[in-house]
N, C-alpha and C positions, 0 to 999 in steps of 0.2 A: 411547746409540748411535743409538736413533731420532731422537732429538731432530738429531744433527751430520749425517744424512742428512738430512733438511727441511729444517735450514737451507742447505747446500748443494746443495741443488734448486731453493730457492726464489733465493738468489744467481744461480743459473745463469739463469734464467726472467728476470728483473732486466735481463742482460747482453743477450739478443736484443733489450733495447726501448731500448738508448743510441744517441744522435744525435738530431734533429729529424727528424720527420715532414714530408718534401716536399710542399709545397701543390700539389693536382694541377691548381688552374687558375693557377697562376701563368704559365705556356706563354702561354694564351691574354690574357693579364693585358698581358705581355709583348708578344707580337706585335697588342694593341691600341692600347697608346701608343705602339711605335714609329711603327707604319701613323702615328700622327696625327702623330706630330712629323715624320715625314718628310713629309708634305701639309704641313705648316703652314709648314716649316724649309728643307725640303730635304734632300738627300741631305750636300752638304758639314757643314751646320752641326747637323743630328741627332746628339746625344752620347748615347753608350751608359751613361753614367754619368747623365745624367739621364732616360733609359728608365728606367733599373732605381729610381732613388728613388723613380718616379712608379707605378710598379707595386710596388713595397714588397719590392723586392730589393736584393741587392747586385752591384756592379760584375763581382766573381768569379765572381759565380752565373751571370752572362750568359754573360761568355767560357766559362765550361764547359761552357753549352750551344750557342752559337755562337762560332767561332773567333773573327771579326772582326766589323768592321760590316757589308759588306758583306754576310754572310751572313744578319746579321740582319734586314736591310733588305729582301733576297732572299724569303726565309720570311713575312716582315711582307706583300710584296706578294703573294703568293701565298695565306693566311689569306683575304685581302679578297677574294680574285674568288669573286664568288657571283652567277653566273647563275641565271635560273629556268630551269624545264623548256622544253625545246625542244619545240614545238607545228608539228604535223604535222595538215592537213585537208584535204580535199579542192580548198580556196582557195588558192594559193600567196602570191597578194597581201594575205590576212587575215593569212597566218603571218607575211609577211614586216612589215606592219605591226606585231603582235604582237612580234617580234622586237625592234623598234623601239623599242617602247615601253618593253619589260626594258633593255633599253641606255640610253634616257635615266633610268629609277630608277635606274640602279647609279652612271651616273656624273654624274647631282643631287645624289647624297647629300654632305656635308660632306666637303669635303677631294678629294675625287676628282680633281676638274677641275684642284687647280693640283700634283697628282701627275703631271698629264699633264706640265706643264711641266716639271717635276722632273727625270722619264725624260728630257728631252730638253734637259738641260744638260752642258756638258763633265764635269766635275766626278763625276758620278753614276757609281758601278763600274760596270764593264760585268758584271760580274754580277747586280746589280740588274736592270740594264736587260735585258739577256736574258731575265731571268725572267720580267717584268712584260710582257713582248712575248708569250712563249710560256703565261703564266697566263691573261692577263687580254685581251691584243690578239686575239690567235691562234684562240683559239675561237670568241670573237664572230664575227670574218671568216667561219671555215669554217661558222659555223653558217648564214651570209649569201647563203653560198654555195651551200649543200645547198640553201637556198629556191628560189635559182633553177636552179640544174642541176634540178630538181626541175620547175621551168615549163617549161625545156627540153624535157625529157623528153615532160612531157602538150602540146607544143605551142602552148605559151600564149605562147610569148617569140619573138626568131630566133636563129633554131640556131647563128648564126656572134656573136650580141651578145657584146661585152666585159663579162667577168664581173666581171676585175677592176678594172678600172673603176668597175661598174656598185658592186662591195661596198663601195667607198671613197666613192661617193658619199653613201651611205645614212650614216653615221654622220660623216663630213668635213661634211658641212651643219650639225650639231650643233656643233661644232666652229667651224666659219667663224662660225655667229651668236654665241657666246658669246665666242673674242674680239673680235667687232666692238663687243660692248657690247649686243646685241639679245637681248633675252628671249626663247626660243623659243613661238611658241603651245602654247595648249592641244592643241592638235590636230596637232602635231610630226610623231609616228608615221604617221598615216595618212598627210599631205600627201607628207613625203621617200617614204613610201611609192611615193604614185602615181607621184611623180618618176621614181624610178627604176625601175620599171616601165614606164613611157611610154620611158626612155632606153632599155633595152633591147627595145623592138616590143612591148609587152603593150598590150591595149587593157584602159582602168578601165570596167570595167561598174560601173554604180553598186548591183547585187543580186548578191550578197548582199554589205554592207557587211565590211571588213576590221572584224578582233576590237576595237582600238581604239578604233573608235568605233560597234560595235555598239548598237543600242538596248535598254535594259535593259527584260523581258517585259512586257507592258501599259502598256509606256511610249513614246508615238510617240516617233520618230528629230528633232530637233531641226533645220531646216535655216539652214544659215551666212544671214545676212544679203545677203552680196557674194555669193552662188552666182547665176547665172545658171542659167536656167530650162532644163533638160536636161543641164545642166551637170554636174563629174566629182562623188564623195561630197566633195570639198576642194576650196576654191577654193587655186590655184595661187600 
């Protein structure tokens, strides 16, 4: 009798452990090949059957966790935006070069730039595109934005300047040199910086230097070759 009780205890215990154990990074497995083939592919010609081989799933397993492509695609863009911390000082024009600078890491990295393109072919769901507007567009601007309502504020700007303008110029410059074919300098961040700063009334004091090209401690500040003598922290 004790013996037909163990044994169906032990049957029973057996049964809670049938099926396959779901790989918990397969998600992110997932929403990293897609990100690349849609950079590399585009939105029309990205196949959800060759995501899933490439991440070492199956076809089924996707749609069960996303309906469509588009969904996938949606999610995939949204994984990838990874700003840094938003930086707040007493300098609105350090922050906003600082700003600057997270913007050109995120969108140097592999694949980013011809995403842009991507977003902006007929072809691409508009759910995608919504997404990647409101993930990865959308916060950058406001954060562009907080910098200078923020100089508004302390009186540093004029009170009536185009903001929105002013947010499109800041990262559209990046944008204009890299389709023209021109390598942005090293010194990207601070230069659109002052730009737009000067567009909206700030005067560039050249002290204390924007975070970008701050001088690292016991180490003097390096001056530009082409800088004219009283001239801004970037030559223009």
């Amino acid at each position: 009798m004790l013996y037909c009780i163990g044994m169906s205890g032990a049957a029973s215990t057996t049964g809670h452990h049938r099926g396959r154990v779901r790989d918990p990074g397969i998600d992110a497995r997932v929403l990293a090949v897609a990100h690349r083939h849609l950079s590399e592919l585009g939105y029309e010609a990205m196949s959800v059957a060759a995501v899933a081989q490439e991440a070492g799933t199956t076809r089924q397993a996707l749609y069960r966790r996303w309906p469509d492509k588009a969904s996938l695609a949606a999610d995939a863009l949204q994984a990838a935006a990874d700003p840094g911390p938003e930086v707040f000082t007493s300098d609105p024009l350090a922050d906003l070069a600082a700003e600057l600078a997270d913007f050109q890491r995120g969108v140097s990295r592999p694949g980013r730039l011809s995403l842009v393109g991507t977003m902006l072919q007929d072809s691409t769901a508009p759910e995608a595109r919504t997404r990647y507007q409101a993930q990865v567009i959308a916060p950058r601007r406001q954060r562009i934005r907080a910098i200078l309502e923020r100089a508004q504020s302390l009186g540093l700007i004029d009170a009536d300047a185009d903001l929105g303008v002013a947010v499109t110029m800041g990262t559209g410059s990046w944008y204009a040199r890299a389709l023209a074919g021109d390598e942005p300098p090293a010194d990207w961040p601070g230069r659109a910086a002052v730009l737009v700063w000067r567009a909206v009334g700030g005067a560039a004091a050249p002290d204390p230097l924007p975070a970008a090209r701050r001088p690292t401690a016991g180490v003097p500040a390096a001056k530009p070759a082409d800088q004219p003598p009283g001239g801004p922290p970037w030559p223009l």
